[in-house]
C-alpha positions in Angstrom: -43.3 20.9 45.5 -45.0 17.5 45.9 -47.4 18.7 42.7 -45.0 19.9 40.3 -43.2 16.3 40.9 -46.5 14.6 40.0 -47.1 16.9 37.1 -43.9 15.9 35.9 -44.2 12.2 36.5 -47.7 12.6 35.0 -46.3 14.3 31.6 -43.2 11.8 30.9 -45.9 9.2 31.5 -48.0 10.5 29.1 -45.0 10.9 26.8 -43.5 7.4 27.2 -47.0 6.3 26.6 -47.6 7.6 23.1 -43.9 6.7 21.7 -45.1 3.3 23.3 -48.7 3.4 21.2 -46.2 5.2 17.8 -44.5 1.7 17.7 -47.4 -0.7 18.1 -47.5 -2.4 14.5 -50.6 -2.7 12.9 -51.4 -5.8 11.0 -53.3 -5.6 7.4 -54.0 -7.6 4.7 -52.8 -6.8 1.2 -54.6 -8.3 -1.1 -52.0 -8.0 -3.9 -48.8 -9.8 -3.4 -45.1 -9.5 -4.9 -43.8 -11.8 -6.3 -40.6 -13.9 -5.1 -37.5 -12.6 -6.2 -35.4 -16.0 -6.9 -32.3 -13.7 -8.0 -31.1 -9.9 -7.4 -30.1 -10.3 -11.3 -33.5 -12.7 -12.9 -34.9 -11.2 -15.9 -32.6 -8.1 -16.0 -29.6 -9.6 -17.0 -28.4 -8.1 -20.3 -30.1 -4.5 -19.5 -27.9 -1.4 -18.9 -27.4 0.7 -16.6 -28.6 4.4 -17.3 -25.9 6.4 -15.1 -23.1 4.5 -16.7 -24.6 5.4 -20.2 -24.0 9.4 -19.0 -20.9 10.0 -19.6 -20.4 7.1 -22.2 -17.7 7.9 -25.7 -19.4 8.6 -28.7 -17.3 7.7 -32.0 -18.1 7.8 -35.5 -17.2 4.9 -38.2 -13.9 5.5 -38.7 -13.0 5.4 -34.6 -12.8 9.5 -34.6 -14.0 10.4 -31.3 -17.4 12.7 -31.4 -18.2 13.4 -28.0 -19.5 11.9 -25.0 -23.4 11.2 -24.0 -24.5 14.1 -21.8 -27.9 12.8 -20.8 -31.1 11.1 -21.9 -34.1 12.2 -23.1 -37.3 9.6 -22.2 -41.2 9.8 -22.8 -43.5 10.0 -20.0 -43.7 5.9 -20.9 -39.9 5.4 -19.8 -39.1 4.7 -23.8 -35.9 6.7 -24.7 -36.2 9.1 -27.4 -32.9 10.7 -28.0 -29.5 11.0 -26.2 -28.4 14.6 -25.6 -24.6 13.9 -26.5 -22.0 16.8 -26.0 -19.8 17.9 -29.1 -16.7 20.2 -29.1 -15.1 21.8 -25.9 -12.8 21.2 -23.6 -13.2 19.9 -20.5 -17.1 20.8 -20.4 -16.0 24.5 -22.0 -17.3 25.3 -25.3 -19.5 22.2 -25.1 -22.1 22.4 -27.4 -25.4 19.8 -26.7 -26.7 17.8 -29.9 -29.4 15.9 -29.5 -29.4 12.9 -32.2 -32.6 10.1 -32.4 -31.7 6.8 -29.5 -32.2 5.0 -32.7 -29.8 6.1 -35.0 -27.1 5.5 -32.2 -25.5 1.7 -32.2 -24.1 0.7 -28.7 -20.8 -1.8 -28.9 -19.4 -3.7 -26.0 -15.5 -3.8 -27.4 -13.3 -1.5 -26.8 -12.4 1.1 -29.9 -10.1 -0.7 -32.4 -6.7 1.3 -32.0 -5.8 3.8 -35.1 -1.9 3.6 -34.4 0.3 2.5 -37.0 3.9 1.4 -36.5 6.1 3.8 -37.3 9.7 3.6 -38.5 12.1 5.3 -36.7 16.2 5.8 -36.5 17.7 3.7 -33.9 20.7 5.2 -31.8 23.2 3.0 -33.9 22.0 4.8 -37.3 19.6 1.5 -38.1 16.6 1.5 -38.6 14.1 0.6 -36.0 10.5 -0.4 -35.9 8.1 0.4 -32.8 4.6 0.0 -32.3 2.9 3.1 -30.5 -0.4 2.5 -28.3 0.0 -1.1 -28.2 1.5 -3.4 -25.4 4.1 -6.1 -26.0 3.6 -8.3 -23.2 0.1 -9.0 -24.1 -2.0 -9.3 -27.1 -4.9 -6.3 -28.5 -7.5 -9.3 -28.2 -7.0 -10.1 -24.4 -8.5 -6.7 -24.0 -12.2 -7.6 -24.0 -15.4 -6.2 -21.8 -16.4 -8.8 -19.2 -19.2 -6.1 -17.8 -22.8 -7.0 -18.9 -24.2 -3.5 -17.3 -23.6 -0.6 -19.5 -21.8 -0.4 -23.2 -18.2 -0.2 -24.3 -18.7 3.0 -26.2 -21.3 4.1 -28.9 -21.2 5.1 -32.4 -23.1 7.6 -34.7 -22.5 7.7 -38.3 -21.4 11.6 -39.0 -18.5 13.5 -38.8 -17.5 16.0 -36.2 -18.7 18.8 -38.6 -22.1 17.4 -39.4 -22.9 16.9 -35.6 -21.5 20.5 -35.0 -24.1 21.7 -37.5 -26.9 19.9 -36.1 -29.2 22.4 -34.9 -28.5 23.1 -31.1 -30.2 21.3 -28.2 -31.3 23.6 -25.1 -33.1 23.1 -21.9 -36.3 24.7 -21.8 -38.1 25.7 -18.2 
């Protein structure tokens, strides 16, 4: 009885010793050091992020939407070559993938001019009424600006929903 005792003293000893040796720290020299990082934000600021470029509007010159950015496509140098931008659809259905040159693609941090026009419309009286539609009285369209330096307000790509639709299709190949 007295030995299987010892042999179990004997292997938790052995056990506490090698979690005790795992956690001894080693010290080396590197001889390559970083260097300080005076702020989380230094040199960066101004630079987008990629994941809120996914998913990002995609208009055309005359504030028609186009579709949406559906991913990006970079070279083994981290230089992006074309956006992969999702025409047509709805809701992800029907979605056809057109992918248009990063350079021929111009990035805009304002928000898309509205294309509502006021309208005139009876009143209950039988007068005539005018009312703005898509645009809020209590505060002005220019109050509405993009304070977030990280990512674009929308993009736009000069061709109509028909031209991009007759782009040649972009696929995934394995």
């Amino acid at each position: 009885m007295i030995a299987k005792h010892m042999t179990v003293a004997l292997i938790g000893s052995a056990l506490l010793a090698t979690a005790a040796v795992a956690q001894t720290s080693t010290t080396t020299t590197n001889t390559m050091s970083a260097p300080a990082a005076t702020s989380s934000e230094s040199g960066y600021h101004g630079d987008w992020r990629s994941s809120k470029m996914i998913g990002l509007n995609v208009y055309n010159d005359a504030n028609e939407k186009l579709g949406s950015i559906s991913d990006l496509l970079l070279d083994k140098s981290g230089k992006i070559n074309a956006a992969v931008i999702g025409v047509g659809g709805f809701l992800g259905v029907g979605e056809r993938l057109v992918a248009v040159s990063f350079d021929k693609i111009k990035f805009l941090d304002t928000p898309v001019p509205s294309t509502s026009a006021s309208t005139t419309a009876p009143a209950g009286n039988g007068m005539r009424s005018e009312t703005t539609t898509g645009a809020a009285t209590s505060a002005p369209a220019a109050t509405n600006t993009k304070t977030n330096p990280w990512y674009p307000d929308h993009a736009v790509f000069n061709a109509s929903k028909e031209q991009l639709k007759a782009m040649p299709e972009f696929k995934y190949s394995t």
